[in-house]
N, C-alpha and C positions, 0 to 999 in steps of 0.2 A: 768430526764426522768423516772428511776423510781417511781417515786412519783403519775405521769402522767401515768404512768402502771396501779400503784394501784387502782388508783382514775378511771377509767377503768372498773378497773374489777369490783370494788364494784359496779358503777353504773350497769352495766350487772347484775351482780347478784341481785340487789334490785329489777330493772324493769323483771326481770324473776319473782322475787316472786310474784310480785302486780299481775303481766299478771295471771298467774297460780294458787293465791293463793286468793287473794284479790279480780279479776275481771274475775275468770273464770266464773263466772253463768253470770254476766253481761252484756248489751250491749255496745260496743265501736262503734265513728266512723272509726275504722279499723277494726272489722271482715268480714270477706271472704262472697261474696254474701249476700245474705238477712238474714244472720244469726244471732241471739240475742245475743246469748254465746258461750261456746267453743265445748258443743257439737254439735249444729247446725250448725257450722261452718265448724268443721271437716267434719261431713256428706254434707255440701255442696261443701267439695271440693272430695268428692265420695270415702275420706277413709274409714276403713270401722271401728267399733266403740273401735278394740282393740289400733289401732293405736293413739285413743289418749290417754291412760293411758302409752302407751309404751311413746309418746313424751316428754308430759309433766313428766313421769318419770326423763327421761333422762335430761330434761331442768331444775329439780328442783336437780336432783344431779349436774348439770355444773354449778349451782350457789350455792351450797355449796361445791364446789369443787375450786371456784373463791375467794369464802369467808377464805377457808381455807391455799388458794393459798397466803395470806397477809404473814403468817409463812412458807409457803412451795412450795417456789418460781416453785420446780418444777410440782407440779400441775395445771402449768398455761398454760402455753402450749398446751399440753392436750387438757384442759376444750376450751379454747378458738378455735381450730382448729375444732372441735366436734361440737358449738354453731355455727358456720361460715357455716359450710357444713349444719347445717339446719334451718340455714338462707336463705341461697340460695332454700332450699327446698322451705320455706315459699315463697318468692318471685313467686317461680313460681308454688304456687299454687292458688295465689291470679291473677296470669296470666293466668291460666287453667280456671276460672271461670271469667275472663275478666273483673275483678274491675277494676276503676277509679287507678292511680299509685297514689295518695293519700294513699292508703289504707295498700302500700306498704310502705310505710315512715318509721315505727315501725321497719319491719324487716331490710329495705336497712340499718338504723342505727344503730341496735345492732351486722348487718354484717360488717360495715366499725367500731365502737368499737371493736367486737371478731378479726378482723384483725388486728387492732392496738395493741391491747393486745399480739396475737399471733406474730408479729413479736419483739415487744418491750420486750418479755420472751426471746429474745437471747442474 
């Protein structure tokens, strides 16, 4: 089982980098309304433009906090209960702006991972 933790968490933490690191100026078939990238996306979902440096913040330390979690079991916990709760956010902002449940795919799966994770830390 822990193995299946690990393996876990690392995918979370890799697919946060790509999302944040690799594919934030980019187009995906998942951003939010008619958005190209992550800042058009954020403003389509009517945050306003500090929120996404705070998110993406926080999501590129929950995946160095995941990463780090391989050696420091109790870091995992944490990071994954954190990445859940804005998962959930993501879901329903991709419902606020009335996408296709397509579009939700992304988050619903890195929420039922951060859950797995988040219980499989006890």
């Amino acid at each position: 089982m822990e193995n299946l933790v690990i393996a876990a968490q690392l995918v979370i933490a890799l697919g946060l980098l790509n999302v944040w690191v690799l594919r934030f100026g980019k187009a995906t078939a998942y951003r939010g309304g008619a958005a190209q990238n992550m800042r058009e996306e954020f403003a389509a979902y009517g945050l306003p433009p500090w929120a996404l440096f705070a998110v993406g913040g926080l999501k590129l330390t929950i995946a160095g906090l995941l990463i780090a979690a391989v050696w420091f079991a109790a870091l995992r916990q944490p990071a994954a209960v954190t990445l859940a709760v804005l998962m959930v956010g993501a879901v329903l902002m991709h419902v606020r702006v009335h996408d296709p449940l397509v579009r939700s795919v992304p988050a619903l799966g890195m929420l039922a991972l951060s859950a797995f994770v988040a219980v499989g830390a006890n």
